[in-house]
N, C-alpha and C positions, 0 to 999 in steps of 0.2 A: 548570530546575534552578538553586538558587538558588549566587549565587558562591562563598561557601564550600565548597559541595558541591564544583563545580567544582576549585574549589584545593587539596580534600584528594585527588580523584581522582587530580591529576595529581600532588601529592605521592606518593600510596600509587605509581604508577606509578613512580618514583626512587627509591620503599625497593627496590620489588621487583625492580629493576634494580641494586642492587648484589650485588656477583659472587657476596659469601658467598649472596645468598641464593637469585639464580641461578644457583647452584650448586646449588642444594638441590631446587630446581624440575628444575633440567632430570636430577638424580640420582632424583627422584622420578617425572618422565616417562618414562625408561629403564625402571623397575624396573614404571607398570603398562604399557609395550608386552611387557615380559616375557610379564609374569601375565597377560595377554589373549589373547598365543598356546597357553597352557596351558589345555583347559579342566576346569572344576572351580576353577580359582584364580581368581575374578571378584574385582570391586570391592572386594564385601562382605570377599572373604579376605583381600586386598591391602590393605586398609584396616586392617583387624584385624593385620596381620602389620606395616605400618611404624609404626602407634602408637608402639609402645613406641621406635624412635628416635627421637621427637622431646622424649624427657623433656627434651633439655640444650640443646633449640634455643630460638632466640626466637620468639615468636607468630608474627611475618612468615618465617620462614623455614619453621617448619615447619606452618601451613597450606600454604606453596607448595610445598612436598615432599607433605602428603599431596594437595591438590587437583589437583598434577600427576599424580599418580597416578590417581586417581581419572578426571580428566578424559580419556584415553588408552587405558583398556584397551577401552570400546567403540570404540576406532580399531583397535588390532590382534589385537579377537578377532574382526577379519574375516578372517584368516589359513589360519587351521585351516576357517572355515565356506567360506569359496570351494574350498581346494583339496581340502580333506578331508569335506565334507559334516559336521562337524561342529563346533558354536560353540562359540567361547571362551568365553564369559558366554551366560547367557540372553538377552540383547538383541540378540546375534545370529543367534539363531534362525530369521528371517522373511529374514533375508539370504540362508540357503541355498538358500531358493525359488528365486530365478535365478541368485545367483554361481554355485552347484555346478553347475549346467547351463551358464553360461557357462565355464569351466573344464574342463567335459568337451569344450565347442565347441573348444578351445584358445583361450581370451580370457581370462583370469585377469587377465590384466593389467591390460584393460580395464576387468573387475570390481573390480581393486585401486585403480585408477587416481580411478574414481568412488566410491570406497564411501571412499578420503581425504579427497578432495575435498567433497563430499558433510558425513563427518565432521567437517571443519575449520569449515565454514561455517554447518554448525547450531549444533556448542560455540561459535562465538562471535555466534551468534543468541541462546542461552543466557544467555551473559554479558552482552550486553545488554538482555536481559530483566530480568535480575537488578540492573544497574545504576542503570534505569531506574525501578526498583521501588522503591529504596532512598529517595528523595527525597517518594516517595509514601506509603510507610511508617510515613516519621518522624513526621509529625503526628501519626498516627492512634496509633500505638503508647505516644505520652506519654499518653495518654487511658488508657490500659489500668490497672486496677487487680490487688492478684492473685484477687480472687473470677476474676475474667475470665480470668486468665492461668491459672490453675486449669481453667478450664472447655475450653480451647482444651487443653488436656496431657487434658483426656479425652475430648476429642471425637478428638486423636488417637491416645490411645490404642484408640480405639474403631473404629480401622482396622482393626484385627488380623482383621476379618470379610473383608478385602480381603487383607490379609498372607497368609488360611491360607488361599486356593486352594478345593479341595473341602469342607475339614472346618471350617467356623467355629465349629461348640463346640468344638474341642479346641483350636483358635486362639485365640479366648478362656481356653480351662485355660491354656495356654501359657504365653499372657499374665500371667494371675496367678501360675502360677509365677517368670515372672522379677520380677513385683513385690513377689512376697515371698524371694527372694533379693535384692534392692534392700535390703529392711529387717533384714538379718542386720548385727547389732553394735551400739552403744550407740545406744539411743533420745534422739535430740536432743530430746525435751519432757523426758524423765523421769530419761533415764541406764542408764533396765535395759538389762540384755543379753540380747538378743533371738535365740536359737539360737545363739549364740557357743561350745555344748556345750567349757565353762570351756578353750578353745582361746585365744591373745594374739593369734593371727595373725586370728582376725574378728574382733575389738575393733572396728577400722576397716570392716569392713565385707567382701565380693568386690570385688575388682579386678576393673576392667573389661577391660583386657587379657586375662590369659589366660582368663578368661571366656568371651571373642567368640574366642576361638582354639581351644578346645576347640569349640565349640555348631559352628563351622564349619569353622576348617581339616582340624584331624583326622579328622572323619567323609570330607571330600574325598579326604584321602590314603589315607586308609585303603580307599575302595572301586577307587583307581586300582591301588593295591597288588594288590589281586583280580583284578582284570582282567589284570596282568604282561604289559603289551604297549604299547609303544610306540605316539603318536598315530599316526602315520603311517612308518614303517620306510623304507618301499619304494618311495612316492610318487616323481617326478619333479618337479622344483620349478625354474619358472624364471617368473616375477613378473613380469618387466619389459616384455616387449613389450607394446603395447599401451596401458599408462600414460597416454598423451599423449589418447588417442581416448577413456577415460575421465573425462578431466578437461573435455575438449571435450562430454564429455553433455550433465556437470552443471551446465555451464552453458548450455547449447541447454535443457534443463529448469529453468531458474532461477527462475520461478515453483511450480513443485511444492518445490523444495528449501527455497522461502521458507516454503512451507504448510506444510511436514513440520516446519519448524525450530520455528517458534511454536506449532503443535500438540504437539510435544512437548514444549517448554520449558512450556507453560499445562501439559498434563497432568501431569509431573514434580512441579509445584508444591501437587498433590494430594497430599498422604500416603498415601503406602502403597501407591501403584498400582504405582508399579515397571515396569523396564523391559521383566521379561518379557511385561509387556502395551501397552507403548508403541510398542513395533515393529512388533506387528501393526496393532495402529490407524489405524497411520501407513501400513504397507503395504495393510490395506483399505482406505483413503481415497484412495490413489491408482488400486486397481483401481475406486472408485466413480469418480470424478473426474474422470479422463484418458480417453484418445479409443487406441480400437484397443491394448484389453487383452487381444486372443487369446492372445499370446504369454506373458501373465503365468503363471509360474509353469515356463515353458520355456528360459527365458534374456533375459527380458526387462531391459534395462539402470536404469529406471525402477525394477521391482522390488528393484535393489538402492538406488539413489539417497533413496528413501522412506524406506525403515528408519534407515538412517545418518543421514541427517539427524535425525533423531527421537531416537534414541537419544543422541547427544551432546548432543543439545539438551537432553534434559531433568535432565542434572545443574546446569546453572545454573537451572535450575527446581525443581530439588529444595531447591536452597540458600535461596530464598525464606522458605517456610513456618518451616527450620532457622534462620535466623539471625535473622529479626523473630520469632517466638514461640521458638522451642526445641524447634520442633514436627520431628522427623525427614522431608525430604520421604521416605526409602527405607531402606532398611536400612542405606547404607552411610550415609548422614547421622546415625542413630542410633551409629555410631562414633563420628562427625563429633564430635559432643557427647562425647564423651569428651576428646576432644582439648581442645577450650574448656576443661573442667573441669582436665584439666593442667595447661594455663597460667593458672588464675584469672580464667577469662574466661563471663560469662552471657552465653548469645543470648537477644535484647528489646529493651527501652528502650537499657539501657547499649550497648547493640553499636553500635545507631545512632545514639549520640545522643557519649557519651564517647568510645568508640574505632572513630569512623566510618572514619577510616585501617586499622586493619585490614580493616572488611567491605570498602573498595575494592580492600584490597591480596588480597583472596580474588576480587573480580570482575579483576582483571587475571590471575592466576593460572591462570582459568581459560582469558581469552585468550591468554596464551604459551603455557600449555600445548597449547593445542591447537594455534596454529602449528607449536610444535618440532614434535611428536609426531607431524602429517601429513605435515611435510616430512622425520620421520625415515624414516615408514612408505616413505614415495615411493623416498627413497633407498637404505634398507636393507630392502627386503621380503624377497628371497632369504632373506638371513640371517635375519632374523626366525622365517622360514617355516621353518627347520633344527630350530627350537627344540621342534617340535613333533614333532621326530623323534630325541629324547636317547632314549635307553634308561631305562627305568623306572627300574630298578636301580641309574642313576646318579642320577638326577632326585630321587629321594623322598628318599633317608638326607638329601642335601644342603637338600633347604627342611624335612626335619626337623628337621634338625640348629638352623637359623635361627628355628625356631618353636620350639624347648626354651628359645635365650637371650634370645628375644624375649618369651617369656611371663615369662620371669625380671627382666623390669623393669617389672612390675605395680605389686610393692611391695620387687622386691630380697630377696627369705624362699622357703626351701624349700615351702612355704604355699603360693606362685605354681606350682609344680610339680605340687603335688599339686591344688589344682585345674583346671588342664590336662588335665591324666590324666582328672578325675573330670567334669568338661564332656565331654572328647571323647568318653569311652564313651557317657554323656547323650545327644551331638548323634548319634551313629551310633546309636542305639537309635532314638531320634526317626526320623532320616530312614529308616531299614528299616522302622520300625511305622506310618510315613505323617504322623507327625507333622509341622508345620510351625513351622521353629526364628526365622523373623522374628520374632513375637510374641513369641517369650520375651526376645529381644534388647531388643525394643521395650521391654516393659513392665518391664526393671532399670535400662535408662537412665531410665524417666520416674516407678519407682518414689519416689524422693528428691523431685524436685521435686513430684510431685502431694502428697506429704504434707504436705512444708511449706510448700505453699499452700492444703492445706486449714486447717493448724494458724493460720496468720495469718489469712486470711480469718472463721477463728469466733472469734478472738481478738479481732478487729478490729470484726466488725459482728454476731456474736451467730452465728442462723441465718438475718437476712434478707438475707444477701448471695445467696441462693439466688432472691431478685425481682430481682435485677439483671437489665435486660432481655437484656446479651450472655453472660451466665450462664444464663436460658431457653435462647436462641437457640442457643450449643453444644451444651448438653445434647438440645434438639430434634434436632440435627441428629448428637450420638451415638447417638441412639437409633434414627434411620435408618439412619444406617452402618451399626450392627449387623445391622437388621432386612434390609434390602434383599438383602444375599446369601445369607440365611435364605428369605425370602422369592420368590427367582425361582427357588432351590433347589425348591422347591416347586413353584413353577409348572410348571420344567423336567422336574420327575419326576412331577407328576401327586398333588394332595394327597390323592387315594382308594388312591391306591398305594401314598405313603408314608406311611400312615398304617395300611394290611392287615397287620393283626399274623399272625405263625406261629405256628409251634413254636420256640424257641427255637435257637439254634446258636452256636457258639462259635467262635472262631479263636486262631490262637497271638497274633496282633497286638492282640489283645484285653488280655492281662496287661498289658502297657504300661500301658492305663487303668485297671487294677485296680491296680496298683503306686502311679498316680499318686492312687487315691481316698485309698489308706490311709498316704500323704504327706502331704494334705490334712488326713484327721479327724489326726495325728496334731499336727499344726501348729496344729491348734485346740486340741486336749488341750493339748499345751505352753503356750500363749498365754494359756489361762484364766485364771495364775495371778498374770501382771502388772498392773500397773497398767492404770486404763482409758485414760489418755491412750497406754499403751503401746501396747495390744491391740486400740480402738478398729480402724483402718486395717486391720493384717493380720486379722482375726478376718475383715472386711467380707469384702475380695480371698478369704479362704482361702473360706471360704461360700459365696463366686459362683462360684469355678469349681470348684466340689464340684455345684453344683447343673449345670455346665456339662457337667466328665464323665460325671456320673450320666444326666442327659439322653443326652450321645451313646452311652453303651454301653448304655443300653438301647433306643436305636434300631436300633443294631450285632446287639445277641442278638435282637430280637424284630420288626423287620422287614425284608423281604427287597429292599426297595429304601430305603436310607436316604437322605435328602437333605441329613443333617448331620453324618453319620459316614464318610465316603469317606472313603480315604485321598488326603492332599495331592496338587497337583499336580504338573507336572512341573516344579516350581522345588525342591520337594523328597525327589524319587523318587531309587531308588537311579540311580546312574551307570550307563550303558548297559557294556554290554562283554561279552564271549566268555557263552554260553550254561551255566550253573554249578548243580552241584546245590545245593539248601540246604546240606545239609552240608559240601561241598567248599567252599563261599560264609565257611561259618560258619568254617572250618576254615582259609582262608588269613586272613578276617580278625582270626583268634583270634593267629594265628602273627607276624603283622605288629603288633597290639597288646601282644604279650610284648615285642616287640622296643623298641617305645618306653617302657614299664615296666624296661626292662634297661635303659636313657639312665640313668632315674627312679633306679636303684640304683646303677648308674656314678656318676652326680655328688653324689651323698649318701657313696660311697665313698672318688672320690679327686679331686673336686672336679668343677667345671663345665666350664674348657675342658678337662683331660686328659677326661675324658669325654666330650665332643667329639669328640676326633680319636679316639679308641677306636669310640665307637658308630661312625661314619661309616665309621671302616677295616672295623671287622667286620662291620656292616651289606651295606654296597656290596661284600663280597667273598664271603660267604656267602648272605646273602640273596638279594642283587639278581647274583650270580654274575660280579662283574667281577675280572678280572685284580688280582694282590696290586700291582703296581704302578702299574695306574692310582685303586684304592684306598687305595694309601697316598698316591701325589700330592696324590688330589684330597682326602684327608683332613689331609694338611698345611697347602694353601692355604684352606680351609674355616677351622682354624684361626688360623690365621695373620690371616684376615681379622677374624674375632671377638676374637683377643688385642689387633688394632691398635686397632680398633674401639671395643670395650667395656672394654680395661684400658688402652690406654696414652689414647686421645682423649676417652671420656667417664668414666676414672677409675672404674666399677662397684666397690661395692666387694663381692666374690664371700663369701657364705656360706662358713664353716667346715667341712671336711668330716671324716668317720671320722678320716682317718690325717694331716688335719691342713693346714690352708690352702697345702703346701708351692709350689704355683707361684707367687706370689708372689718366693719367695727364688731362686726360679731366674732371677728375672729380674737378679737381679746378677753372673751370669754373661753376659748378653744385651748387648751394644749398644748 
């Protein structure tokens, strides 16, 4: 590594060690050991959910607030999967093979003990991957034109066959849906306004914030709501024996933890594979691997040692691909990139080349965080493990409450509200009709960029920038993307099978794709009427995945084994919980979506934070059935935390309401 490199390292090391900003890091590793013992609230939501605090921060602070985060919840959504048989995120999945069996043993501990351990020492396998990378990068990335950089935005875009799990034509529709909400508001070639249905609030375009908080938070809370039952109630919870004899594993194993750590930081670094399937990986490779695996899947301590390592590992693997192209290594990286955009920041050349101080203050970020976060796990697992045991009814109004004013710093407009509302019903339709909502995420973040590197690139070299040899080479290698899990789809199901047409049939999960065709043709009808540099882009997108749902629902009506219409998998199936009728289903989650539409009429009425502590009181005391005084408490300090927060420390300034901005003047009554 050349000296320079060297001396910005250990510079970005003494930004990120000043207090304001290790302050931010170690408030951002708090908040995802939270959201990791909840599950449903993984990376992706956590990610989506502290965005919007970082409008007022600087670059260095609030990458290490969100990367703390980030970096973390695969640490303690081992909480809930050892004692409760059930993960906090998808990437703890493979762990409940043997912590939940060691835990029945009474070893928790031990299971906690190595699966920290374990954690800590892959995320900073991670980060030195990712460190390491960075000096390796640099040459090669100055070389890059945007024909090329174009072509790598669609090779990864062309993940989404990986993203959607069982259904990759609809993963593909998906996908072009969110790239044509990418292009809602003024066309940078030409000016028109492109679906802005003469609205001022998309002039600019969807906000990314409430966006990603709708397509994912809401549909989460809303199916927890259904279920109305606490993770674990009843559990007995005592974490710490044992601790010592776990940490003694994973280092008696420290050759397996080495192999898990770099196998998952290299696979991370793949777009789009994602954790759900990095932990199995990691966990088959140690039952291939290692010596005397009767035990695996009975309580064997390796079994947990494998997963963990991998899983941590491969967020500094993910940041790879995201910070030298712009490429999302995973869904939450596809946030990631949202954040950049806040603060004026492109991942590419410039990352690495002008503001190499940031990406290193993002590779050390990711090594404190992981220190704090295992030596908080180590310290506070009990407590941790409590958290998984709130009462529904107190849990939900309260991170509702925090997703109403966090979507509300998109763009600061009642606008940000109402798309909230209209994503979240979106992303909860999506995941009950089997949809897979990565894809659509995917393709609004890289909708912008892919255009205007197509629009330069033809502007620049005509159409032969399409012979550039690494313009071939991604395009080859999107074209396999797509094809390969289409492809083994097939093989898997037998292409004489899936290919024996019936009699037709239909299902309710079908309208979904019917809804979404005549979204499409209608998107085209509109589109005909602009300009060609306008319509060119979306006309392409709107036609591919027209051609993409058409294909899967008529696989869906006309044959009885489809291999490209399944509903997603279990990254986006409903939430598990108490056994429910449709309708009884349909019927609490109708009742619990009124209730966030009554927020929606609250703060349009008598503003933001009094509607606040209103919804939250009547929420939590009616709905969720608690006590009028522990709901009006915990609606004061809710409160109370958002007035310090968002009016007195980052100055919001709150929307006008019905009867008149009056909280404001109350505050000259106030202290």
């Amino acid at each position: 590594m050349e000296a320079s490199a060297i001396d910005l390292a250990f510079s970005a090391l003494g930004i990120m060690l000043d207090p304001t900003r290790l302050m931010a890091l170690s408030a951002g590793v708090l908040v995802g050991l939270m959201i990791g013992v909840i599950p449903g609230l993984g990376g992706v939501v956590g990610m989506a959910l502290l965005l919007p605090f970082t409008y007022d921060m600087d670059p260095y602070a609030a990458f290490g607030f969100l990367i703390g985060m980030g970096s973390v919840t695969t640490t303690s959504d081992t909480v809930p999967a050892v004692l409760f048989g059930v993960p906090g995120t998808v990437g703890a999945a493979a762990t409940i093979m043997d912590g939940y069996p060691l835990a029945r043993q009474g070893q928790a501990g031990r299971a906690f003990g190595a699966a920290y351990t374990a954690s800590l020492l892959g995320g900073l396998g991670g980060a030195f991957l990712l460190a390491i990378s960075i000096p390796i990068l640099r040459p090669i990335i100055l070389y890059l034109q945007s024909p090329d950089l174009l072509a790598i935005c669609v090779f990864a875009l062309s993940t989404v066959a990986t993203l959607s799990g069982n259904a990759p034509l609809k993963g593909m529709t998906a996908a072009g849906l969110g790239l044509l909400v990418a292009m809602i508001g003024s066309d940078p070639q030409s000016g028109t306004l492109r679906w802005t249905f003469d609205k001022l609030y998309l002039w600019d375009g969807v906000p990314l914030v409430p966006l990603t908080l709708g397509l994912f938070a809401i549909p989460e809370l809303i199916d927890m709501a259904v279920a109305r039952r606490s993770i674990a109630a009843d559990a007995a919870i005592d974490t710490r024996r044992g601790q010592l004899d776990g940490v003694r594993d994973v280092f008696n194993n420290w050759w397996l933890v080495l192999r898990c750590s770099w196998l998952g930081a290299a696979l991370g670094a793949i777009p789009g594979l994602g954790s759900a399937v990095i932990d199995w990986i990691a966990y088959g490779h140690a039952m291939k691997t290692e010596k005397n695996t009767e035990n695996f899947g009975k309580g064997d301590i390796r079994g947990v040692i494998a997963p963990e390592s991998a899983a941590n590992a491969k967020e500094g693997g993910s940041l790879v691909p995201t910070l030298a192209f712009g490429v999302p290594g995973s869904a939450s990286m596809a946030i990631l990139l949202g954040a950049f955009t806040i603060h004026g920041l492109v991942p590419g050349p410039r990352l690495l080349t002008e503001h190499l101080d940031i990406t290193y203050s993002i590779v050390w970020s990711i090594a404190l965080a992981n220190v704090l976060g295992a030596g908080l796990c180590l310290a506070f697992s009990n407590q941790l493990a409590r958290v998984a045991s709130v009462r529904i009814g107190t849990l939900l109004p309260l991170v509702l409450g925090i997703i109403f004013i966090g979507a509300f710093q998109g763009s600061r407009q009642w606008g940000d509200l109402y798309v909230l509302m209209g994503f979240g019903a979106l992303g909860w339709v999506m995941k009950r009709a089997g949809w897979p909502r990565a894809p659509m995420i995917l393709g609004f973040v890289l909708g912008g960029i892919i255009e205007r590197y197509l629009f330069i690139s033809i502007g620049r070299y005509d159409w032969n920038w399409l012979t550039q040899p690494l313009v071939i080479l991604f395009f080859a290698l999107a074209i396999l993307s797509l094809a390969g899990p289409i492809v083994r789809r097939f093989k898997a199901t037998g292409v004489r099978a899936a290919l024996t047409f019936g009699p037709p049939r239909f299902a309710p999960a079908m309208l979904m794709s019917i809804i979404v065709a005549g979204v499409l043709l209608a998107a085209i009808a509109v589109s005909a009427e602009w300009p060609f540099d306008a319509r060119i882009v979306p006309q392409v997108v709107a036609y591919t995945a027209l051609i993409c749902i058409v294909a899967s629902l008529g696989f869906e009506i006309f044959t009885a084994r489809s291999p490209l219409a399944q509903p997603a998998d279990q990254r986006d199936t409903p939430t598990s919980g108490p056994a429910l009728e449709p309708r009884e289903r349909a019927r609490r989650s109708g009742v619990f979506f009124l209730w966030c539409c009554g927020y929606l009429l609250l703060a349009v009425g008598i503003g933001m934070l009094p509607a606040l502590f209103a919804f939250v009181l009547l929420c939590m005391r009616f709905w969720g059935r608690e006590s009028t005084a522990r709901s009006t408490l915990l609606a004061v300090c809710i409160t109370a935390f958002a007035w310090v927060l968002f009016d007195r420390f980052l100055a919001v300034p709150w929307p006008q309401s019905l009867i008149g901005n009056w909280f404001p003047a109350l505050q000259a009554y106030l202290p």
